[in-house]
PDB file of N, CA, C and O in Angstrom, chain B, residues numbered from 101:
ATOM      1  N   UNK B 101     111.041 117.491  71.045  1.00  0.00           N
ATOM      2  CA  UNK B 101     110.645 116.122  70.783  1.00  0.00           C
ATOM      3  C   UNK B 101     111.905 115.270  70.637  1.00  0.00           C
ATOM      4  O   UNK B 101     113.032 115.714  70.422  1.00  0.00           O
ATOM      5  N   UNK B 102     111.613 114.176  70.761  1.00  0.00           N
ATOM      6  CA  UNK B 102     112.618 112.729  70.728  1.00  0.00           C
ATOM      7  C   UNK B 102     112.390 112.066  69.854  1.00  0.00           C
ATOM      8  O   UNK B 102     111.272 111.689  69.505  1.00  0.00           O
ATOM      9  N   UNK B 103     113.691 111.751  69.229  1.00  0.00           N
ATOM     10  CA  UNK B 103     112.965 110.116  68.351  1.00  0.00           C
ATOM     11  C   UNK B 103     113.828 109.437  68.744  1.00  0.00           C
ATOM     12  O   UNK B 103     114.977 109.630  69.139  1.00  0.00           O
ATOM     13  N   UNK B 104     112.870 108.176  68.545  1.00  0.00           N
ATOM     14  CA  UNK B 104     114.049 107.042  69.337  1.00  0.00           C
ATOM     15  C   UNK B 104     113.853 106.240  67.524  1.00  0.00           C
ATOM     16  O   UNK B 104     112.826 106.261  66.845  1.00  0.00           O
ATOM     17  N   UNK B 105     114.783 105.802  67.266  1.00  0.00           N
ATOM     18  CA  UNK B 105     115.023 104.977  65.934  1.00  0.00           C
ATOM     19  C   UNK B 105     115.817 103.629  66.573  1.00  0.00           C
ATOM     20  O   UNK B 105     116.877 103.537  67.194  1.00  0.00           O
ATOM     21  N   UNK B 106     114.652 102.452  66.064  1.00  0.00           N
ATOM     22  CA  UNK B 106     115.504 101.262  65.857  1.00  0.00           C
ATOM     23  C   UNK B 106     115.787  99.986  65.087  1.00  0.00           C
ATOM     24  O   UNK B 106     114.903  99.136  64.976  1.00  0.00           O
ATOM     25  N   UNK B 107     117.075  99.808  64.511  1.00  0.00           N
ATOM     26  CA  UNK B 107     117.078  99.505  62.887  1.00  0.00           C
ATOM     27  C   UNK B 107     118.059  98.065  62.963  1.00  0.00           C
ATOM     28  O   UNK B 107     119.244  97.927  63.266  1.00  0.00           O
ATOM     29  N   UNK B 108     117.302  97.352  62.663  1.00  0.00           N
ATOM     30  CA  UNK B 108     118.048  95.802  62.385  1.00  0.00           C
ATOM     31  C   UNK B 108     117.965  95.126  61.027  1.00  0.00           C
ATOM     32  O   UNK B 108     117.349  95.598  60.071  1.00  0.00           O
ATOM     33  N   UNK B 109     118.897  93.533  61.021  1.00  0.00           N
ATOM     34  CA  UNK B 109     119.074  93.579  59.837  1.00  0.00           C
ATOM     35  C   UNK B 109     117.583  93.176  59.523  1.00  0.00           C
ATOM     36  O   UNK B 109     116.769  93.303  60.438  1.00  0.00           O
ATOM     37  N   UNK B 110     116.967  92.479  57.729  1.00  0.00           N
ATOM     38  CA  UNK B 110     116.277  92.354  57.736  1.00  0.00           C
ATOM     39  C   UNK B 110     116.346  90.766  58.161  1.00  0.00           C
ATOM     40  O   UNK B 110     117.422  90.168  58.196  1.00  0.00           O
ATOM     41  N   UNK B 111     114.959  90.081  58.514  1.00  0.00           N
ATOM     42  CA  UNK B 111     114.969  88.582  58.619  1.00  0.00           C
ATOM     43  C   UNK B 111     115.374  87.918  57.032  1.00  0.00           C
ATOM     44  O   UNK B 111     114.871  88.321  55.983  1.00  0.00           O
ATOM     45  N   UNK B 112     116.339  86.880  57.136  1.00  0.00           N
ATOM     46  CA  UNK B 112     117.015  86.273  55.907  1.00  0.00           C
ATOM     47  C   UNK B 112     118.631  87.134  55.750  1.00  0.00           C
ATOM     48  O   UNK B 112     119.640  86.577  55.319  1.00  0.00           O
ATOM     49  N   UNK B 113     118.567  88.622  56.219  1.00  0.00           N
ATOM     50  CA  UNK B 113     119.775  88.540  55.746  1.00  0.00           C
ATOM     51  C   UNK B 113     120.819  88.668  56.792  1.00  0.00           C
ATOM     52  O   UNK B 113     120.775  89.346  57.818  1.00  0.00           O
ATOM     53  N   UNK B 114     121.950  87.750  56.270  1.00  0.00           N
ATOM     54  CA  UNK B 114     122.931  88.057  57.032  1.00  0.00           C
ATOM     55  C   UNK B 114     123.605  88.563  58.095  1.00  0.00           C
ATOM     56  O   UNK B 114     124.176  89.597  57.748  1.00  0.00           O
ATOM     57  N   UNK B 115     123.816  88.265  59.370  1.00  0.00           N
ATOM     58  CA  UNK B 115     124.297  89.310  60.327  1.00  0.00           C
ATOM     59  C   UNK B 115     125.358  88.813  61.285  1.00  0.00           C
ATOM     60  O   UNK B 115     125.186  88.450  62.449  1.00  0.00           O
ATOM     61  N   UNK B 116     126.635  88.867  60.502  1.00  0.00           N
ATOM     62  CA  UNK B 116     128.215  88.039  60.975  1.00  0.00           C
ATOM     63  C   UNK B 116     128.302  88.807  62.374  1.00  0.00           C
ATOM     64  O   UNK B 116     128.246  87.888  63.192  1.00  0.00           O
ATOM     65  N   UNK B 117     128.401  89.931  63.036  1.00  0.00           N
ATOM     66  CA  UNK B 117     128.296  90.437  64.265  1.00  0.00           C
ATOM     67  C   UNK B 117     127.109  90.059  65.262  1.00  0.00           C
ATOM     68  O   UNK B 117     127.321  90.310  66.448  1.00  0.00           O
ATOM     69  N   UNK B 118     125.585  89.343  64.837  1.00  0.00           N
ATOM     70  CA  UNK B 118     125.307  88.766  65.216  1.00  0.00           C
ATOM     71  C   UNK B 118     125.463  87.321  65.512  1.00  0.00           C
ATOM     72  O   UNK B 118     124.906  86.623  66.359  1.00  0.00           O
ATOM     73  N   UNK B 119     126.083  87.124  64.884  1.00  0.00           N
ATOM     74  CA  UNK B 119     126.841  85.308  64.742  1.00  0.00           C
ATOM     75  C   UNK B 119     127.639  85.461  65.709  1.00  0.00           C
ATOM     76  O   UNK B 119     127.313  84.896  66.753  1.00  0.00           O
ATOM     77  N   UNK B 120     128.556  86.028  65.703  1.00  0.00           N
ATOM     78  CA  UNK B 120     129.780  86.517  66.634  1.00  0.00           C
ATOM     79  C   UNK B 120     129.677  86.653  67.982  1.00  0.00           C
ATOM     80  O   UNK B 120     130.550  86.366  68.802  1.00  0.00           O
ATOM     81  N   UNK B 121     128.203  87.255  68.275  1.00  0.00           N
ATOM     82  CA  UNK B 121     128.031  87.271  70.010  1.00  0.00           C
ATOM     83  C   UNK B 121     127.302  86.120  70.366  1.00  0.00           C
ATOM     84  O   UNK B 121     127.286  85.598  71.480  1.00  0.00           O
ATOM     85  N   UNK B 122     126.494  85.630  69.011  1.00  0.00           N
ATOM     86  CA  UNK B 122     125.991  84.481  69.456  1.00  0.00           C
ATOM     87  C   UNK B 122     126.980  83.249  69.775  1.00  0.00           C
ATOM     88  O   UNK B 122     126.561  82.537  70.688  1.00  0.00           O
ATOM     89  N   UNK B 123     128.025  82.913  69.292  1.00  0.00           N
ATOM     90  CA  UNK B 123     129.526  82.003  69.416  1.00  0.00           C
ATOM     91  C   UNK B 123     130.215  82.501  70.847  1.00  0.00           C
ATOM     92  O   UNK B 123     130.787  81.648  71.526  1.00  0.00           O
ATOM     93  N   UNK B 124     130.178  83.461  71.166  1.00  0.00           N
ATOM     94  CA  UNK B 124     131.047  84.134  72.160  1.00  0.00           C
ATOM     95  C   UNK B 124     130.393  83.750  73.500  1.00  0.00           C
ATOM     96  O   UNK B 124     130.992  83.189  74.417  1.00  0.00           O
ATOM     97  N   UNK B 125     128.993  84.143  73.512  1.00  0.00           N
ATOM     98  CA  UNK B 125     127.960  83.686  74.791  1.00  0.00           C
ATOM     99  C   UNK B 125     127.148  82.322  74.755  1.00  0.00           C
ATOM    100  O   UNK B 125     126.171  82.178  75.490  1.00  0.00           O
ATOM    101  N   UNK B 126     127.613  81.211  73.791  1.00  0.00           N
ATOM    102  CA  UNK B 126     127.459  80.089  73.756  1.00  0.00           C
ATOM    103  C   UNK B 126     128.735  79.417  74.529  1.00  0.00           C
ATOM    104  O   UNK B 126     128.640  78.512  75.358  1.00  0.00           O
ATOM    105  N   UNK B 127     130.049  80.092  74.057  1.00  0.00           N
ATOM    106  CA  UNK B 127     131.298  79.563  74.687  1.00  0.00           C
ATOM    107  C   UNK B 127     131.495  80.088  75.866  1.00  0.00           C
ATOM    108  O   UNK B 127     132.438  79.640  76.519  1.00  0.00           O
ATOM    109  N   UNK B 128     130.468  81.417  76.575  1.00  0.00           N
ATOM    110  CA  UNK B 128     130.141  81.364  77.778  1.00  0.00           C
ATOM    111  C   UNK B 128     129.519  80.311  78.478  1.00  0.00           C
ATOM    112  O   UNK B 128     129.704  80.206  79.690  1.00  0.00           O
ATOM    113  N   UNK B 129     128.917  79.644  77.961  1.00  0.00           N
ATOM    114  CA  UNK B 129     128.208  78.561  78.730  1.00  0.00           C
ATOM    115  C   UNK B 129     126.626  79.543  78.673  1.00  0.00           C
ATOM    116  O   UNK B 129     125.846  79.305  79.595  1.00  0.00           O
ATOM    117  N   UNK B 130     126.353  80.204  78.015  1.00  0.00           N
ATOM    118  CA  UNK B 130     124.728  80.409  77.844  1.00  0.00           C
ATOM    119  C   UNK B 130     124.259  79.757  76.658  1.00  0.00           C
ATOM    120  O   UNK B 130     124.384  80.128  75.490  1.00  0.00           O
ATOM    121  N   UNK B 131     123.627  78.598  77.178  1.00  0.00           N
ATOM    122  CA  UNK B 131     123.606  77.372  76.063  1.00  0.00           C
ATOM    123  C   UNK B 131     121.922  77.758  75.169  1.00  0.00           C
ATOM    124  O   UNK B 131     121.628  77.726  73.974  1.00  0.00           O
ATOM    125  N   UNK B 132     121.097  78.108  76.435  1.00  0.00           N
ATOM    126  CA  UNK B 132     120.071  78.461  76.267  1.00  0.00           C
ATOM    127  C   UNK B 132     119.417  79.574  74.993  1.00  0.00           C
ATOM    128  O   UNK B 132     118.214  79.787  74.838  1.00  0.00           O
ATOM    129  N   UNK B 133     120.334  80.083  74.311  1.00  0.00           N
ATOM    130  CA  UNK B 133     120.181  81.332  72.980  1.00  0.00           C
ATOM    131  C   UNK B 133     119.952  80.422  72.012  1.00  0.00           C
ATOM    132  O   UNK B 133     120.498  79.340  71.794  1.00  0.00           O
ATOM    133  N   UNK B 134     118.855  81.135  71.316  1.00  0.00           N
ATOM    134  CA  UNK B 134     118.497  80.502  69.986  1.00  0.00           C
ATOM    135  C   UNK B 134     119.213  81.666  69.027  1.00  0.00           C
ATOM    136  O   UNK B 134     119.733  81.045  68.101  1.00  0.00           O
ATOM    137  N   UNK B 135     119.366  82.563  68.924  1.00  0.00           N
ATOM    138  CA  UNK B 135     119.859  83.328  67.921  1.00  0.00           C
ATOM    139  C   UNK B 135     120.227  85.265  68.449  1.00  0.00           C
ATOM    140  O   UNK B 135     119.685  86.032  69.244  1.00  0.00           O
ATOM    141  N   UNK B 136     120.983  85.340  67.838  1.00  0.00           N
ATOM    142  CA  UNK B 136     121.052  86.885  68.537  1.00  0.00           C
ATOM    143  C   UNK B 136     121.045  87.337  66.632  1.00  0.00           C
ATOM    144  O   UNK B 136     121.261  86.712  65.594  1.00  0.00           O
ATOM    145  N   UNK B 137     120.539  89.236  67.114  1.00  0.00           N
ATOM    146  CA  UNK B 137     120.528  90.169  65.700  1.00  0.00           C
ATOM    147  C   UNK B 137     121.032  91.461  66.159  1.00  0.00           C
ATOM    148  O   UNK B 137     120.545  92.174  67.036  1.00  0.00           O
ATOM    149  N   UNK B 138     121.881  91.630  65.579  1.00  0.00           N
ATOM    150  CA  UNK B 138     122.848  93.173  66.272  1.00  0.00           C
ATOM    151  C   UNK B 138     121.972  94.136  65.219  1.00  0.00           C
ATOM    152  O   UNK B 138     121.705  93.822  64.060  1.00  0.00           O
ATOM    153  N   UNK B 139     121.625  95.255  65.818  1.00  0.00           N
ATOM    154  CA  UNK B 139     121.093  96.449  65.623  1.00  0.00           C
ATOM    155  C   UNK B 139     121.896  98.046  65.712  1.00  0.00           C
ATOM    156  O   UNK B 139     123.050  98.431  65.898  1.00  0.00           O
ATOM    157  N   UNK B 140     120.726  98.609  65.495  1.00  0.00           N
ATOM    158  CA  UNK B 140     121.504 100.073  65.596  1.00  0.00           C
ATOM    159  C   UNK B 140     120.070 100.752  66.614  1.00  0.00           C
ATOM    160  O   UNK B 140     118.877 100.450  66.617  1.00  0.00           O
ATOM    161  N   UNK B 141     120.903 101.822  67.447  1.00  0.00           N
ATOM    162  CA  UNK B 141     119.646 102.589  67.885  1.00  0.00           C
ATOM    163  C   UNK B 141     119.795 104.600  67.842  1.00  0.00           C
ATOM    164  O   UNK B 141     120.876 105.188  67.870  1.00  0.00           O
ATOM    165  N   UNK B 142     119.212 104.891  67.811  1.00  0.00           N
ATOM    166  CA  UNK B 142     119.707 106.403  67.203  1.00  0.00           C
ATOM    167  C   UNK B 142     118.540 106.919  67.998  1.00  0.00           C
ATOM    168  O   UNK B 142     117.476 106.432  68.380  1.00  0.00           O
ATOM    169  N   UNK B 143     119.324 108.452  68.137  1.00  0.00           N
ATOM    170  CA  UNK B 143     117.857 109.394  68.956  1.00  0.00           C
ATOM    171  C   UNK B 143     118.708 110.568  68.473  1.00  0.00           C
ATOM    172  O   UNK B 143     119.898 110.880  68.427  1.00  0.00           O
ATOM    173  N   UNK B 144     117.261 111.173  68.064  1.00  0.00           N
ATOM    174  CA  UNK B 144     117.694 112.577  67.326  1.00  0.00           C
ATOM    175  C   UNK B 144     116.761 113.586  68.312  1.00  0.00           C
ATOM    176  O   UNK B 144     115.581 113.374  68.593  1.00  0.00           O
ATOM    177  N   UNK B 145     117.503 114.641  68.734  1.00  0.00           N
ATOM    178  CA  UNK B 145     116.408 115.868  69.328  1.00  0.00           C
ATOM    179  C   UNK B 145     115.933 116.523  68.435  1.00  0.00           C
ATOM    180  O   UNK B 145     116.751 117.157  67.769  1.00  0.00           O
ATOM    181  N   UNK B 146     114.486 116.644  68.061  1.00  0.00           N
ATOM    182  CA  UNK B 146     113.790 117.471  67.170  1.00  0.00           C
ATOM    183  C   UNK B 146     113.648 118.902  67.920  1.00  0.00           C
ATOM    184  O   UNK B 146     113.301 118.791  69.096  1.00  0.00           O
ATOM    185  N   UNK B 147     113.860 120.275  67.440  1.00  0.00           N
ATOM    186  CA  UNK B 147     113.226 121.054  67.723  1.00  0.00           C
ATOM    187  C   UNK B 147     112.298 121.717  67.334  1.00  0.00           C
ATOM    188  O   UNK B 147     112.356 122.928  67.119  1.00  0.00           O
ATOM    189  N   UNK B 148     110.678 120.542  67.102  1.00  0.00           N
ATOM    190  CA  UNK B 148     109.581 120.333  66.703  1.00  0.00           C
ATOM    191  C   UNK B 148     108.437 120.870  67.894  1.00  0.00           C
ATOM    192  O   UNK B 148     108.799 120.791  69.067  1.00  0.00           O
ATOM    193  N   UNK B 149     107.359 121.295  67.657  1.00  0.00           N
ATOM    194  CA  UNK B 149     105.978 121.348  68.611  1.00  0.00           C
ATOM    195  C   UNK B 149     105.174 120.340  68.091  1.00  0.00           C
ATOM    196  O   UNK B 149     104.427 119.566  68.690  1.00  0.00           O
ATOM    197  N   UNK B 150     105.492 120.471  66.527  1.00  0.00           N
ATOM    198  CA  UNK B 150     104.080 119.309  66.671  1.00  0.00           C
ATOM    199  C   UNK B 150     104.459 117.421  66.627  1.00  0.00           C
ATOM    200  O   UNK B 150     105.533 117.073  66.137  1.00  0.00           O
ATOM    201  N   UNK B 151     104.038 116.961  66.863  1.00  0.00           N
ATOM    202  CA  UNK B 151     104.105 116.170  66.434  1.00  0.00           C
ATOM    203  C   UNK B 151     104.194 114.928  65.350  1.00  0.00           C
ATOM    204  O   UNK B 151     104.932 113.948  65.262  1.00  0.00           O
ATOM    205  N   UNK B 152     102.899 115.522  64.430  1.00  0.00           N
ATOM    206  CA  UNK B 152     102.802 114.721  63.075  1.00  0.00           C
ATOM    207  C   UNK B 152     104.272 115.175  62.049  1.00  0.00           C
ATOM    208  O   UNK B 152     104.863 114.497  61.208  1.00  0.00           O
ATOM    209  N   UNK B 153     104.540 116.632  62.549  1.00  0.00           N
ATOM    210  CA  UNK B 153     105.190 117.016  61.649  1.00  0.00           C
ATOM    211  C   UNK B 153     106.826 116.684  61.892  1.00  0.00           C
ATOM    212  O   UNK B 153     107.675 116.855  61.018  1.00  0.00           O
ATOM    213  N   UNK B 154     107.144 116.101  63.446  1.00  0.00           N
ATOM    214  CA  UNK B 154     108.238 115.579  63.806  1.00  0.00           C
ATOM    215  C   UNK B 154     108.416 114.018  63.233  1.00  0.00           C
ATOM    216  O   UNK B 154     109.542 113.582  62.989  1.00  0.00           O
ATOM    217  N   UNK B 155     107.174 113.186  63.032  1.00  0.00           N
ATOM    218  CA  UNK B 155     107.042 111.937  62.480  1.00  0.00           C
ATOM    219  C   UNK B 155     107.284 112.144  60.887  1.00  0.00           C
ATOM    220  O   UNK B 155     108.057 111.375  60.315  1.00  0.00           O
ATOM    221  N   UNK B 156     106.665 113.123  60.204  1.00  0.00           N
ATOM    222  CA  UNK B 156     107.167 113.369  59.128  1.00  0.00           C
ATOM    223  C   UNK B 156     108.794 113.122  58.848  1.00  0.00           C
ATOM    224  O   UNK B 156     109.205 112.033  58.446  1.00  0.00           O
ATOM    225  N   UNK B 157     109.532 114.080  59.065  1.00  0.00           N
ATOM    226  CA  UNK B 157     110.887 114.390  59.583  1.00  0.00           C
ATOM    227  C   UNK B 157     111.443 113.417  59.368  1.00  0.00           C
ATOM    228  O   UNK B 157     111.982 113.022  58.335  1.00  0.00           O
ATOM    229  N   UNK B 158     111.303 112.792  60.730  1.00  0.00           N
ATOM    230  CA  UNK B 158     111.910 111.283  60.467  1.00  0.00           C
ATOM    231  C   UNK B 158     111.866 110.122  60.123  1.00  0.00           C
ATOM    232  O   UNK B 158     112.829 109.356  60.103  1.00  0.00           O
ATOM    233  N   UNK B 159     110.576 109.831  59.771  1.00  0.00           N
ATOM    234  CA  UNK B 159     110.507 109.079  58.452  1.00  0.00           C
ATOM    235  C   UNK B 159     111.296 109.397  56.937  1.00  0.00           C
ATOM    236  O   UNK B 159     111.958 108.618  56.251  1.00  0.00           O
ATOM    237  N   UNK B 160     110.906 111.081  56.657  1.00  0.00           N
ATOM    238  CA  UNK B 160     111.804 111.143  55.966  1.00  0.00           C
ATOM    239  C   UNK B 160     113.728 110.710  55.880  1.00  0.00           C
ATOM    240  O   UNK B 160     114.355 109.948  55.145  1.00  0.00           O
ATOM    241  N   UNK B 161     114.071 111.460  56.807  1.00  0.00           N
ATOM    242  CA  UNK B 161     115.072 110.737  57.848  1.00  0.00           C
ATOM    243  C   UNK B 161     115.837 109.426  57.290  1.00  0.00           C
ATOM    244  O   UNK B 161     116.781 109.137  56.556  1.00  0.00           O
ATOM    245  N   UNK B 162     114.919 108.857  58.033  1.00  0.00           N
ATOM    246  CA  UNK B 162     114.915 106.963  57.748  1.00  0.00           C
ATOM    247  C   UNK B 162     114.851 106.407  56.396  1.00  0.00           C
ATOM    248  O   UNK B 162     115.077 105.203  56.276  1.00  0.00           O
ATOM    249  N   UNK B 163     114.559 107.147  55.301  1.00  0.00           N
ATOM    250  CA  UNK B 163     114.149 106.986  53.795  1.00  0.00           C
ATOM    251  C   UNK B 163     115.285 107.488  52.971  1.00  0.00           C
ATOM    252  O   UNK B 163     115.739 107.100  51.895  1.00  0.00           O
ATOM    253  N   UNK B 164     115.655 108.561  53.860  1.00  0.00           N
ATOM    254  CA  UNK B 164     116.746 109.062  52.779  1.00  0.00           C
ATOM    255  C   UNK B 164     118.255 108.859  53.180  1.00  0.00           C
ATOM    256  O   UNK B 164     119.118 108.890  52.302  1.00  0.00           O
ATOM    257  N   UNK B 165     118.571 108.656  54.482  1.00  0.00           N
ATOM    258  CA  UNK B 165     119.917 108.808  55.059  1.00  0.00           C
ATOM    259  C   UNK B 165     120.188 107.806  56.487  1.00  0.00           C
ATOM    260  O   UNK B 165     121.385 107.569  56.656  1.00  0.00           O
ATOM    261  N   UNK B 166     119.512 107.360  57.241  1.00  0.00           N
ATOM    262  CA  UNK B 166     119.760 106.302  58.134  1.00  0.00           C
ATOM    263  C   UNK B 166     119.194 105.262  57.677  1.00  0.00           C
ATOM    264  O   UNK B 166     120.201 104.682  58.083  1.00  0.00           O
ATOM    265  N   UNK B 167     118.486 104.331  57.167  1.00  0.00           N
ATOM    266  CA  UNK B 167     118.320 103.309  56.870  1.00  0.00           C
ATOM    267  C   UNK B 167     119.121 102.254  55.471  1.00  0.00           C
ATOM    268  O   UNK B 167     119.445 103.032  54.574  1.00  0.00           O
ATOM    269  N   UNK B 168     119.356 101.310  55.235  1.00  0.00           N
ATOM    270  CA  UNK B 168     119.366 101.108  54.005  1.00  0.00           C
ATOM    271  C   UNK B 168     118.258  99.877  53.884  1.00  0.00           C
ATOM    272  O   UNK B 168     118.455  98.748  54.334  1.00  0.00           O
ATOM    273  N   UNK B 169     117.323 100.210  53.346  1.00  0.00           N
ATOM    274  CA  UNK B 169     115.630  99.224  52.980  1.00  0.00           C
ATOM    275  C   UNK B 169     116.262  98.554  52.331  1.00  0.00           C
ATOM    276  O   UNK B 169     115.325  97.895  51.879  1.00  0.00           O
ATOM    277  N   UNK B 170     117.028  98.178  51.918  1.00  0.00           N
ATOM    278  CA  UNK B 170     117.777  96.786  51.001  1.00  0.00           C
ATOM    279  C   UNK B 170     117.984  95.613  52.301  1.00  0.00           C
ATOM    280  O   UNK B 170     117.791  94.397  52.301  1.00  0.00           O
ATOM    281  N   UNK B 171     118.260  96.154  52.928  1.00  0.00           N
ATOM    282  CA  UNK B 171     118.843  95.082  54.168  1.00  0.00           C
ATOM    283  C   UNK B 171     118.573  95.211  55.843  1.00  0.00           C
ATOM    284  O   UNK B 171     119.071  94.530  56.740  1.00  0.00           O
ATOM    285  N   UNK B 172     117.530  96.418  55.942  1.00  0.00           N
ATOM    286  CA  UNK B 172     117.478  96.734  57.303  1.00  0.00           C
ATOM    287  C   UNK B 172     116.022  97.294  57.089  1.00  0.00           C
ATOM    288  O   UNK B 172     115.585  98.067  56.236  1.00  0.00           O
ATOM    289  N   UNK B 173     115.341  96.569  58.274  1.00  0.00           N
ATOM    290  CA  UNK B 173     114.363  97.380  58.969  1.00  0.00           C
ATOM    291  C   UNK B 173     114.116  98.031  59.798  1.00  0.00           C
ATOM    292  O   UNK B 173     114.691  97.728  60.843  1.00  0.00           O
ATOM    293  N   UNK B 174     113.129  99.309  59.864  1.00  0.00           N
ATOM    294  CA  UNK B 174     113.404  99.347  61.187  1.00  0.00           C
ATOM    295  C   UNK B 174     111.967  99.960  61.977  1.00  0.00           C
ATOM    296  O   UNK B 174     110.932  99.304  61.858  1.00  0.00           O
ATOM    297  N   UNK B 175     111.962 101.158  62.729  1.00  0.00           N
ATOM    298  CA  UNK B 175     110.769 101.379  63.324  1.00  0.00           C
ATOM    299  C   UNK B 175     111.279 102.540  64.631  1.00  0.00           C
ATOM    300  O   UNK B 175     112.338 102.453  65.253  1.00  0.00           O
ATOM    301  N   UNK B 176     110.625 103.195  64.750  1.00  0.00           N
ATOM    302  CA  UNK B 176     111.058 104.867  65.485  1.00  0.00           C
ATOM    303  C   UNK B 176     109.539 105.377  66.538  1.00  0.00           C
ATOM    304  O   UNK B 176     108.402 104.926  66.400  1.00  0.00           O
ATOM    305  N   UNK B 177     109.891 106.183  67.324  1.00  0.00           N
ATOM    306  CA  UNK B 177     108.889 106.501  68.102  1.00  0.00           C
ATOM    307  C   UNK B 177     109.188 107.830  68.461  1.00  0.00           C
ATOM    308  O   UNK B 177     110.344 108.243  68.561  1.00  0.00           O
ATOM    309  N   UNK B 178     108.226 108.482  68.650  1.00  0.00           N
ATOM    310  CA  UNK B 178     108.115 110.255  68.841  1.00  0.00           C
ATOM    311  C   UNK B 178     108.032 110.519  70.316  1.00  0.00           C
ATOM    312  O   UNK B 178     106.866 110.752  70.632  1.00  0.00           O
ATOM    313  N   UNK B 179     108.887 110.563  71.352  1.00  0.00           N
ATOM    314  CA  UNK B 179     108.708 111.266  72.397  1.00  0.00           C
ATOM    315  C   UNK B 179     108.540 112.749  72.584  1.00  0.00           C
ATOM    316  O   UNK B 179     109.014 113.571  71.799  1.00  0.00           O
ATOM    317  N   UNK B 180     107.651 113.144  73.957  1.00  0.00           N
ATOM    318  CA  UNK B 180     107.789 114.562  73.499  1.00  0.00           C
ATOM    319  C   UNK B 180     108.473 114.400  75.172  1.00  0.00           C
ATOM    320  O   UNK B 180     108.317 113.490  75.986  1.00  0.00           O
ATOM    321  N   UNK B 181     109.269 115.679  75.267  1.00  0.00           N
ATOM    322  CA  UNK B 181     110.185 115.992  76.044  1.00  0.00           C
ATOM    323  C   UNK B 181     111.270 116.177  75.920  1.00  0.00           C
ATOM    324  O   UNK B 181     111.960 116.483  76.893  1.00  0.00           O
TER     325      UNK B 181
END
């Protein structure tokens, strides 16, 4: 199994590396951006069969060691293959 994890900041807080590309591709001349939010994306290979119990996993995962819920949300998906 696959997980695909993807974790941004939360809405309200802060995100100076998103500011940053947003300034950079404005002074490109892409006038058209209302806002950019820099993220993270992570994929872990489970060597899981089931499924529920690979969603387990990484939720746990996401709760205890990749996320910080103070300032980031995020949201993950279970591929199998």
């Amino acid at each position: 199994m696959l997980a695909k994890i993807f974790i941004k900041p939360k809405k309200g807080i802060l995100d100076p590396q998103g500011k940053a590309v947003f300034g950079a591709l404005s002074r490109l001349g892409f006038s058209q951006i209302g806002d950019v939010r820099i993220g993270k994306y992570i994929e872990i290979r489970l060597n899981v069969n089931d499924k529920s119990s690979a969603h387990a996993d990484v939720q746990k995962m996401c709760d205890t060691l990749l996320v910080n819920k103070l300032i980031e949300d995020f949201t993950f998906e279970i591929v199998e293959g």
